[in-house]
Rosetta silent file (secondary structure, phi, psi, omega in degrees, C-alpha in Angstrom):
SEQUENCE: XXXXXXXXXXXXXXXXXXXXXXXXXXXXXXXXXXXXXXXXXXXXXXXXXXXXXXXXXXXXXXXXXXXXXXXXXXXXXXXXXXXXXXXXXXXXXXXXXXXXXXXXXXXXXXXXXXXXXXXXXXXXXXXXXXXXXXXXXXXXXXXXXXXXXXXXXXXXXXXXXXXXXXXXXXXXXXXXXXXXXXXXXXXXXXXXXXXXXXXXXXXXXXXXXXXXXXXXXXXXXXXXXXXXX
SCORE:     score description
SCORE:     0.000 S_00000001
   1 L     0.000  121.687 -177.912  -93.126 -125.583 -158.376 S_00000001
   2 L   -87.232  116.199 -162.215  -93.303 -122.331 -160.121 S_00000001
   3 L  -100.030  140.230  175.211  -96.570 -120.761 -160.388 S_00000001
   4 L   -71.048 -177.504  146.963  -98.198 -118.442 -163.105 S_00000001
   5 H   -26.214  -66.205 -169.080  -99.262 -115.092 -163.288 S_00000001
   6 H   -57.552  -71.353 -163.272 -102.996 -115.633 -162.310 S_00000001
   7 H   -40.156  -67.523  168.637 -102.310 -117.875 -159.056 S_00000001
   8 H     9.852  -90.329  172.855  -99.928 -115.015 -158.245 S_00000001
   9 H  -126.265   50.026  149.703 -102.206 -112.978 -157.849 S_00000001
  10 H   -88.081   -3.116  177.520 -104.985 -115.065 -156.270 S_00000001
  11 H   -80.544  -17.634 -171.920 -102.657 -115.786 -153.786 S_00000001
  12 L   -63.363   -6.152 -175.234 -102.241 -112.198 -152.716 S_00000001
  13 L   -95.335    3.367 -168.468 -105.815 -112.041 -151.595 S_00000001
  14 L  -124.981   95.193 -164.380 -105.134 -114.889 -149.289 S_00000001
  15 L   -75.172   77.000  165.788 -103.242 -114.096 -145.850 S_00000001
  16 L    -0.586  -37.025  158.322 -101.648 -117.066 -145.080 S_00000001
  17 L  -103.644   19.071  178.938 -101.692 -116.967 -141.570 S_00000001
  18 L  -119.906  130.477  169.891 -105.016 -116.598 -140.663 S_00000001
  19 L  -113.372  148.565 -168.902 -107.079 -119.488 -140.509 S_00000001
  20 L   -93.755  153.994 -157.766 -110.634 -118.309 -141.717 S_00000001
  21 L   -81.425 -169.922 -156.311 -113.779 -119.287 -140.988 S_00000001
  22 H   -71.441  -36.173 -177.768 -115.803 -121.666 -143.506 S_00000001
  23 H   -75.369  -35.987  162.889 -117.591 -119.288 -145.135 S_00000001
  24 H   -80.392    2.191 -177.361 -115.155 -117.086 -145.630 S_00000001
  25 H   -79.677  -52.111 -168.918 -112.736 -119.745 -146.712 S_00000001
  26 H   -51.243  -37.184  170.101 -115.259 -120.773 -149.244 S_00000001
  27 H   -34.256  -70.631 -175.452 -115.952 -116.846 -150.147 S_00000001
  28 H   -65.151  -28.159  172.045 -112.416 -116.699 -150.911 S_00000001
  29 H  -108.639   17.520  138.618 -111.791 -119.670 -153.390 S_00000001
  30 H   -72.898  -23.140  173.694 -114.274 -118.878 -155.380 S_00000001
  31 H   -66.917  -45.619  163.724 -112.875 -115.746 -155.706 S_00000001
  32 L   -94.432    5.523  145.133 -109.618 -116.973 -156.262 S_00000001
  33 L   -94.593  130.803 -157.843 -110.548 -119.462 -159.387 S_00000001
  34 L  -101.331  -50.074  170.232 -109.214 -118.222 -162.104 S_00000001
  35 L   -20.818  148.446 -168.908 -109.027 -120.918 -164.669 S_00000001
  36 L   -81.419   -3.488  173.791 -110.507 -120.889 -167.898 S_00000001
  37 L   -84.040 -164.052  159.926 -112.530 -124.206 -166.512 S_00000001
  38 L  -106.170   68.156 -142.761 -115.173 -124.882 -163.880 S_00000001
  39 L   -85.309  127.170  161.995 -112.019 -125.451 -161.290 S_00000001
  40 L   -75.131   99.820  171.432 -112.802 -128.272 -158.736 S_00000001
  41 L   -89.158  140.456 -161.282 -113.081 -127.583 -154.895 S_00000001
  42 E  -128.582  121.372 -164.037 -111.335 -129.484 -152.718 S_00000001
  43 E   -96.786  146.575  157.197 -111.035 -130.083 -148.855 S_00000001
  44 E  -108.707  148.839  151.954 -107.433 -131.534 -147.362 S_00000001
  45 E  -107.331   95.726 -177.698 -107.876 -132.708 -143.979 S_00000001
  46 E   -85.693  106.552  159.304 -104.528 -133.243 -141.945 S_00000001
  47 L   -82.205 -167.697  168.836 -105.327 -135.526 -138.863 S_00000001
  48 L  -103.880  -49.539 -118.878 -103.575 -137.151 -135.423 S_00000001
  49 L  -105.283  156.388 -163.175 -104.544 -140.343 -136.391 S_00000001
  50 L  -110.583   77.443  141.162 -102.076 -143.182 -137.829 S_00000001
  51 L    -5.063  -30.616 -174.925 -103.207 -144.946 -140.495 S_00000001
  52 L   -83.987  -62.022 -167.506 -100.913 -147.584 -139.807 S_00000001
  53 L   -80.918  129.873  166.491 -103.014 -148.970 -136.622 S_00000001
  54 H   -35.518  -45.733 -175.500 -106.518 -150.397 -137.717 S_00000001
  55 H  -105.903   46.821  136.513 -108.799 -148.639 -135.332 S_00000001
  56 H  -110.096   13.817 -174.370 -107.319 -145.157 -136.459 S_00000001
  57 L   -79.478  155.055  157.015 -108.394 -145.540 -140.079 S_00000001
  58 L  -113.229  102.122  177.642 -110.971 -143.293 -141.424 S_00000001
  59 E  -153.050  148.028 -172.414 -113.413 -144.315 -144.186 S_00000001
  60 L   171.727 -173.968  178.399 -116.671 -144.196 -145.149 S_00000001
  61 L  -141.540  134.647  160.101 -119.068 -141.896 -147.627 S_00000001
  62 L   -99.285  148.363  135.743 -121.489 -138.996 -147.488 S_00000001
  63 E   -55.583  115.028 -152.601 -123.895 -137.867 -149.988 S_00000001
  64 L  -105.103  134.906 -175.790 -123.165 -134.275 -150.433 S_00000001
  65 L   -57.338   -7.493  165.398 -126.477 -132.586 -150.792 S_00000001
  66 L  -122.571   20.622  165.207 -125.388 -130.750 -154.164 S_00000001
  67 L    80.192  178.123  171.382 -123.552 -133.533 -155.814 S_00000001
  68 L  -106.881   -5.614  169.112 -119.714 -132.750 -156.943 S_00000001
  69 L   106.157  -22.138 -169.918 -120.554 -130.941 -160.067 S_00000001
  70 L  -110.477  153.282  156.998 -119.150 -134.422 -162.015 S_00000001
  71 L   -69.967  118.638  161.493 -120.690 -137.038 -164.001 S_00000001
  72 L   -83.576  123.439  171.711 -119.826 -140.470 -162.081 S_00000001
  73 L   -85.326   99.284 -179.273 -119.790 -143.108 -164.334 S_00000001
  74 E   -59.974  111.762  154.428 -121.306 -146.548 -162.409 S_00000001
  75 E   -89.239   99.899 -174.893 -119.994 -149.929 -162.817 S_00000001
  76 E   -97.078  131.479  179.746 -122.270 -152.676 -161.106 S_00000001
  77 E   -96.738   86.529 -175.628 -120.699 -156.049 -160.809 S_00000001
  78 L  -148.564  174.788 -177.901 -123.856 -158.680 -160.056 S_00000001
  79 L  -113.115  162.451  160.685 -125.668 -161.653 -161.045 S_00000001
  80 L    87.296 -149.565  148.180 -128.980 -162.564 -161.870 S_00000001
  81 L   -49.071  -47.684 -168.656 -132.106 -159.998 -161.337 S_00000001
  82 H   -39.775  -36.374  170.325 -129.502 -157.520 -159.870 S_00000001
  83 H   -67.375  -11.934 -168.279 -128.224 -157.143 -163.000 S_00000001
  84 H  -116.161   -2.133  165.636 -131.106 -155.782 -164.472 S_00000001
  85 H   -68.599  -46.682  179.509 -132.179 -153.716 -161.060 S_00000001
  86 H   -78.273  -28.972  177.044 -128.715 -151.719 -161.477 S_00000001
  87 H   -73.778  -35.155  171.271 -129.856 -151.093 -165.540 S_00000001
  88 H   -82.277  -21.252 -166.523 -132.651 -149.941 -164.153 S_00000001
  89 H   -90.275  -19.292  164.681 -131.117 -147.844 -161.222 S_00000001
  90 L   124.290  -45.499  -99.837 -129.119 -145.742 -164.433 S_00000001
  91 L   -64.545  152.517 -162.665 -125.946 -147.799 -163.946 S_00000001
  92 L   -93.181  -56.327  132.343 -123.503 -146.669 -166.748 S_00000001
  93 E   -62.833  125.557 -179.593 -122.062 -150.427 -166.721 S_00000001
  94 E  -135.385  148.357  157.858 -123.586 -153.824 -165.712 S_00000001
  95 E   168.436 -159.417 -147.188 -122.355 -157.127 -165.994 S_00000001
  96 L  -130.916 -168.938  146.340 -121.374 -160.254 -164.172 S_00000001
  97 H    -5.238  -61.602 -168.247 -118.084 -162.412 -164.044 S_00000001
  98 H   -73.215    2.393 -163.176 -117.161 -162.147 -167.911 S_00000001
  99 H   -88.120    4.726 -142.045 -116.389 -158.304 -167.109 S_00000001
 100 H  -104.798  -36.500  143.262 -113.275 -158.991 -165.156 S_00000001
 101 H   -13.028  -94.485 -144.599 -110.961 -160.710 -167.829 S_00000001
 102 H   -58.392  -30.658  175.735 -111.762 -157.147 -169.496 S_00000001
 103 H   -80.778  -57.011 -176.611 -110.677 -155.232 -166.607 S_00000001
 104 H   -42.755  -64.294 -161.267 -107.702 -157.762 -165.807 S_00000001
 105 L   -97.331  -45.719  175.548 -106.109 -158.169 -169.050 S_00000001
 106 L   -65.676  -39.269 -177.035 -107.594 -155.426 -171.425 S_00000001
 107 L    91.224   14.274  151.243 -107.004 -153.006 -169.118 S_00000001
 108 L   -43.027   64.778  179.871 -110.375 -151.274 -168.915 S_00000001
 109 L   -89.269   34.798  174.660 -111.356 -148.225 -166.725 S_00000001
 110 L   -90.708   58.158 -164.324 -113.902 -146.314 -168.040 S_00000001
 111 L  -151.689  152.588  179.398 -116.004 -146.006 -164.896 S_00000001
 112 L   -99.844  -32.916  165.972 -115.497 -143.725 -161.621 S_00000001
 113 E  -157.516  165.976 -165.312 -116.678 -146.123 -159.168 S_00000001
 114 E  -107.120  133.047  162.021 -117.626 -150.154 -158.482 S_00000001
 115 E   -92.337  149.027  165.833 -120.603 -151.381 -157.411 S_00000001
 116 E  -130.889  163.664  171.374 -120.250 -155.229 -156.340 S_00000001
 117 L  -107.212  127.399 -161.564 -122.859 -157.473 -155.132 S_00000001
 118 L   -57.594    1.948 -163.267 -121.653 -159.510 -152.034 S_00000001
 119 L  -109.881    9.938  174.533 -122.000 -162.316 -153.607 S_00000001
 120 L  -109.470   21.632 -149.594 -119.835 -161.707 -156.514 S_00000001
 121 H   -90.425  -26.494 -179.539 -116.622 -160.138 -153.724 S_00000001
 122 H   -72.216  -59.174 -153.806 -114.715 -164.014 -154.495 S_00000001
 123 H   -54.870  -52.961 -165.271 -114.765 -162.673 -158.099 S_00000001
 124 H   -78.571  -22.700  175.879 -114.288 -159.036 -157.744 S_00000001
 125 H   -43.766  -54.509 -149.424 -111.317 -159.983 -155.207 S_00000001
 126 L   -62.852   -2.821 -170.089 -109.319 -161.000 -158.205 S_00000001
 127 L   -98.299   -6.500 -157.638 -109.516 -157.379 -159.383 S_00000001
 128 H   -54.394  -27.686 -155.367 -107.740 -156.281 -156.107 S_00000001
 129 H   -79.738  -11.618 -161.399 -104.288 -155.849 -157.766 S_00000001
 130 H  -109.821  -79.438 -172.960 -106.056 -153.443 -160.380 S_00000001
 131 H   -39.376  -62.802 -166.079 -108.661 -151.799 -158.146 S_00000001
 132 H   -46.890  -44.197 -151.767 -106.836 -151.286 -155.218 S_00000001
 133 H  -103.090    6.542  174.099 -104.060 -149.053 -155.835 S_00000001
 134 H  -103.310   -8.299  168.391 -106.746 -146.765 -157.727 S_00000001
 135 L    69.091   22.491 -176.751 -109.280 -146.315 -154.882 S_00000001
 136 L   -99.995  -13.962  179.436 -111.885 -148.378 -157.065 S_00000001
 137 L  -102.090  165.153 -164.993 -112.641 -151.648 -155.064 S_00000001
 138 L   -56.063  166.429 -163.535 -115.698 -152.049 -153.447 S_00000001
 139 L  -167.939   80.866  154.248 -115.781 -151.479 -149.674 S_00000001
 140 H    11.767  -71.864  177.893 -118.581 -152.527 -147.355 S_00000001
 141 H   -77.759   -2.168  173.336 -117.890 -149.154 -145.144 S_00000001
 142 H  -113.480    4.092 -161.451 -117.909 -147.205 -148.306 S_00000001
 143 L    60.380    1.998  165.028 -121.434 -148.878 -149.127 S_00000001
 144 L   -60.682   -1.320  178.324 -120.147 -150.075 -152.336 S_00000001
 145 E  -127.444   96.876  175.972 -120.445 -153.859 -151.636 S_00000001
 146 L  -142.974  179.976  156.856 -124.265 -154.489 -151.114 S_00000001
 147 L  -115.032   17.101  138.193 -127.464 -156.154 -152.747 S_00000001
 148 L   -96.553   86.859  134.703 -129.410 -152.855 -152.750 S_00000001
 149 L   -43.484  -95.180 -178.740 -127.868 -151.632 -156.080 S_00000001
 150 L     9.357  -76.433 -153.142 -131.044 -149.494 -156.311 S_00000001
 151 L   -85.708   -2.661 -174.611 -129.807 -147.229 -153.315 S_00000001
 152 L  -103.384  -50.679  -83.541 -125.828 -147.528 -154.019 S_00000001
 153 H  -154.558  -48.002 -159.957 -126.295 -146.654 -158.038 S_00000001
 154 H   -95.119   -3.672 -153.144 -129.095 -143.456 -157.111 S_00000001
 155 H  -101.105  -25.368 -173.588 -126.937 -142.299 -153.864 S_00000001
 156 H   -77.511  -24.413  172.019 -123.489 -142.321 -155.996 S_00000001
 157 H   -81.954  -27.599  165.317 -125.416 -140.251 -158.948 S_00000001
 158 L   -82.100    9.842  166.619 -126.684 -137.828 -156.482 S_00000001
 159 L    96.653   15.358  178.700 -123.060 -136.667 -155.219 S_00000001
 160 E   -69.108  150.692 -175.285 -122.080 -139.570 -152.552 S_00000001
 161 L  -130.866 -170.323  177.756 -118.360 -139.090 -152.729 S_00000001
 162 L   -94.088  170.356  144.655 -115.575 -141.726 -150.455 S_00000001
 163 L  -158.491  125.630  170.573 -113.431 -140.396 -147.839 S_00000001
 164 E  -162.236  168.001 -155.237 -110.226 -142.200 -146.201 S_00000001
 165 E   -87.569  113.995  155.744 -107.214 -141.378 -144.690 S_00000001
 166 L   -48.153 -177.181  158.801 -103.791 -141.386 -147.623 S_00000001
 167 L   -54.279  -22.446  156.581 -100.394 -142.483 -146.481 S_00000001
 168 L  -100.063   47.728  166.795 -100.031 -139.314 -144.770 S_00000001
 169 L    31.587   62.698 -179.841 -102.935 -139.377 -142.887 S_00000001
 170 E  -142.051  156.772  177.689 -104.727 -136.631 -144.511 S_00000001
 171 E  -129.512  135.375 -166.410 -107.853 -137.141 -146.325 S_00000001
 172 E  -109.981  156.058 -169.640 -108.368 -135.285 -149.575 S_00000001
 173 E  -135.879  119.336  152.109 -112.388 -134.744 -150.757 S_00000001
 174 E   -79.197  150.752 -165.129 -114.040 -132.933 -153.576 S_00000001
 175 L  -120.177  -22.531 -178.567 -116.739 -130.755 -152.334 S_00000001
 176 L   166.416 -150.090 -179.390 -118.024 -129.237 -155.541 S_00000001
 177 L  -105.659  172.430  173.677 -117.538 -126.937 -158.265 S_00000001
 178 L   -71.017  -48.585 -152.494 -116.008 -123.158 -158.504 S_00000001
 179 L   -72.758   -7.380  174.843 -119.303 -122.293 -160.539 S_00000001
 180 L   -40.674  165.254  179.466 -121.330 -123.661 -157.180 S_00000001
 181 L  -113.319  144.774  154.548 -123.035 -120.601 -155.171 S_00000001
 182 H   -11.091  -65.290  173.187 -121.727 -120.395 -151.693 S_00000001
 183 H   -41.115  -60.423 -152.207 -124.891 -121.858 -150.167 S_00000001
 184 H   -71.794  -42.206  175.367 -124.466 -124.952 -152.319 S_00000001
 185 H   -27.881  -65.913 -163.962 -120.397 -125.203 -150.818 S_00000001
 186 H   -45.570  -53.833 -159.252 -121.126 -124.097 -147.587 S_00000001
 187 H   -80.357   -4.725 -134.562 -123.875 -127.282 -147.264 S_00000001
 188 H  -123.354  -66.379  179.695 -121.638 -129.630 -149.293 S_00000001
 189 H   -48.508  -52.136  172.536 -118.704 -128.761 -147.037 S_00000001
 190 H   -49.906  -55.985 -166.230 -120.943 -129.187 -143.568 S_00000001
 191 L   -54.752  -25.020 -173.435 -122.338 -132.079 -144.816 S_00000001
 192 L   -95.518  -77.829 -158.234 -118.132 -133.722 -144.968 S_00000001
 193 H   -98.940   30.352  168.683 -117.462 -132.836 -141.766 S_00000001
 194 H   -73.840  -41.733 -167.354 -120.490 -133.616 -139.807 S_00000001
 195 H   -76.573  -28.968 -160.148 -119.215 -137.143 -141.656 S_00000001
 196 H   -94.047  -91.305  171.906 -115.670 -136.570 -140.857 S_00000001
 197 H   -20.161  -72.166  157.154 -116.261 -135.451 -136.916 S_00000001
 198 H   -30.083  -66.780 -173.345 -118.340 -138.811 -136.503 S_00000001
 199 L   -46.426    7.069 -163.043 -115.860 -140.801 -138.253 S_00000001
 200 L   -73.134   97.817 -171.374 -113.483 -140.051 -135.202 S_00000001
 201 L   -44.148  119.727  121.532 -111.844 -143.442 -134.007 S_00000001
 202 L    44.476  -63.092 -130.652 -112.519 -144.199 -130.141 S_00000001
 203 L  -105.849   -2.406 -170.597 -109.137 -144.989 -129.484 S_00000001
 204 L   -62.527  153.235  149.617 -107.329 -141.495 -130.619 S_00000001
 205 L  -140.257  170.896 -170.092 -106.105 -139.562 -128.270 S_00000001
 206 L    97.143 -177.338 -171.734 -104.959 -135.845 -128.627 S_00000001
 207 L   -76.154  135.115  169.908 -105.879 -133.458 -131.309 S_00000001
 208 L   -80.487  -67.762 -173.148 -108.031 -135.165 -134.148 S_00000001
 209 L   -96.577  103.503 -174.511 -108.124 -132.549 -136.762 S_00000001
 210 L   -65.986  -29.269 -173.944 -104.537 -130.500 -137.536 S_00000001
 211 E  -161.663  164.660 -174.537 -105.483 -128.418 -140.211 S_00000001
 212 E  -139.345  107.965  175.752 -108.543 -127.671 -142.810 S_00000001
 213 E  -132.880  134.233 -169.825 -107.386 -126.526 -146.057 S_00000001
 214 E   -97.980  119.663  160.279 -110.109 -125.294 -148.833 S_00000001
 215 E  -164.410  150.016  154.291 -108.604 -124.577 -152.336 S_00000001
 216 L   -80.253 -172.626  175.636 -109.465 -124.874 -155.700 S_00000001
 217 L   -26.842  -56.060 -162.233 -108.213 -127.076 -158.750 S_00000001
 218 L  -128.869  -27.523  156.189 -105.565 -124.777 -159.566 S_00000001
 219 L   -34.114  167.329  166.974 -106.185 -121.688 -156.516 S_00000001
 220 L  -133.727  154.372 -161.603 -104.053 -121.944 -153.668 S_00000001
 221 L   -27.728  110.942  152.093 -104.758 -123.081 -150.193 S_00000001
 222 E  -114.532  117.191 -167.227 -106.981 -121.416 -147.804 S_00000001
 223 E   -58.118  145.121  153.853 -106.548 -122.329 -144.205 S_00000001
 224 E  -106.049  146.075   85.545 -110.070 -123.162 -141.874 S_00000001
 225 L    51.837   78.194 -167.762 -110.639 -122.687 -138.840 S_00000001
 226 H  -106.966   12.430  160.517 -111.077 -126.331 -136.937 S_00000001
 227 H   -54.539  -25.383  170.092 -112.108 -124.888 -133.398 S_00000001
 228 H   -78.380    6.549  175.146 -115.937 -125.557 -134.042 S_00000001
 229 L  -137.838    0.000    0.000 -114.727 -129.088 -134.765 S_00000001
């Protein structure tokens, strides 16, 4: 992939073999977004653990204490009162049953993540073929399948993000914005792999975390440090 001018030479400010510690990792890709946007930062995580055997997956969600910087757009799937508990909770979308035709067939996405109620999960199943390969259906362990809408709808507006392990057993995160102040990263950043450290399956053995790499949207890569974790 052939790289412009700018990245050029943001990369030169970035020594490649050293990997630096978090603050100065962070230090550095702010430094090195260049883009005419508000450039998204982003953690890769390379692990030991295999994906393939159940108790090495890793997933679950933090609330990052300064949000990601994005509007999430809510979709709550429920019946009943619930529905009008998630309209009250901001949800961007509510509905019941009649939305899933609309998803199914229309082809409808205009929402960043699904709330379901457990008691709608035979319904919302039927979405798996849609949902699934899109990181959108609900997930118990992500806290997205519950009957407190209320606390899934204000914790997802307040900067809860996902995290699980891709086909290459790396987990990719947004942590926040370029225009964030350090402080705001730094705790944003902690805040992942306090969740991330926990999240360690039992059964691993051997090194858990291979590599920590901080970069923005369009920056290149800056290695961390994983010996404090």
């Amino acid at each position: 992939m052939k790289h412009g001018k700018k990245y050029a030479e943001a990369a030169k400010l970035v020594d490649r073999s050293v990997a630096y510690e978090p603050a100065d990792a962070i230090a550095l890709v702010k430094k090195t977004a260049t883009a005419k946007f508000d450039e998204t930062v982003e953690v890769h995580i390379r692990t030991g653990c295999d994906g393939r055997h159940a108790d090495q997956q890793i997933r679950g969600a933090v609330v990052l204490p300064n949000g990601t910087g994005k509007t999430v757009r809510v979709l709550v799937i429920a019946k009943g009162d619930k529905l009008a508990e998630a309209q009250a909770a901001g949800a961007d979308f509510v509905g019941g049953e009649e939305l899933i035709p609309k998803i199914q067939n229309d082809g409808w996405l205009d929402f960043d993540v699904v709330v379901a109620t457990p008691d709608m999960m035979g319904v919302v199943g039927r979405l798996g073929k849609v949902l699934g390969p899109k990181g959108l259906m609900p997930n118990p362990k992500a806290g997205t399948v519950t009957m407190d809408v209320t606390k899934a709808v204000n914790d997802i507006k307040a900067g809860k993000i996902e995290y699980r392990l891709d086909k290459s057993n790396i987990v990719h995160v947004p942590v926040g914005k370029a225009s964030f102040t350090e402080e705001q990263l730094q705790q944003n950043f902690d805040a992942l792999m306090d969740a991330i450290v926990k999240a360690k399956p039992s059964v691993l053995k051997g090194q858990y975390l291979r590599s920590i790499t901080l970069t923005s949207t369009m920056g290149p890569g800056v290695k961390v440090n994983t010996a404090k974790y």
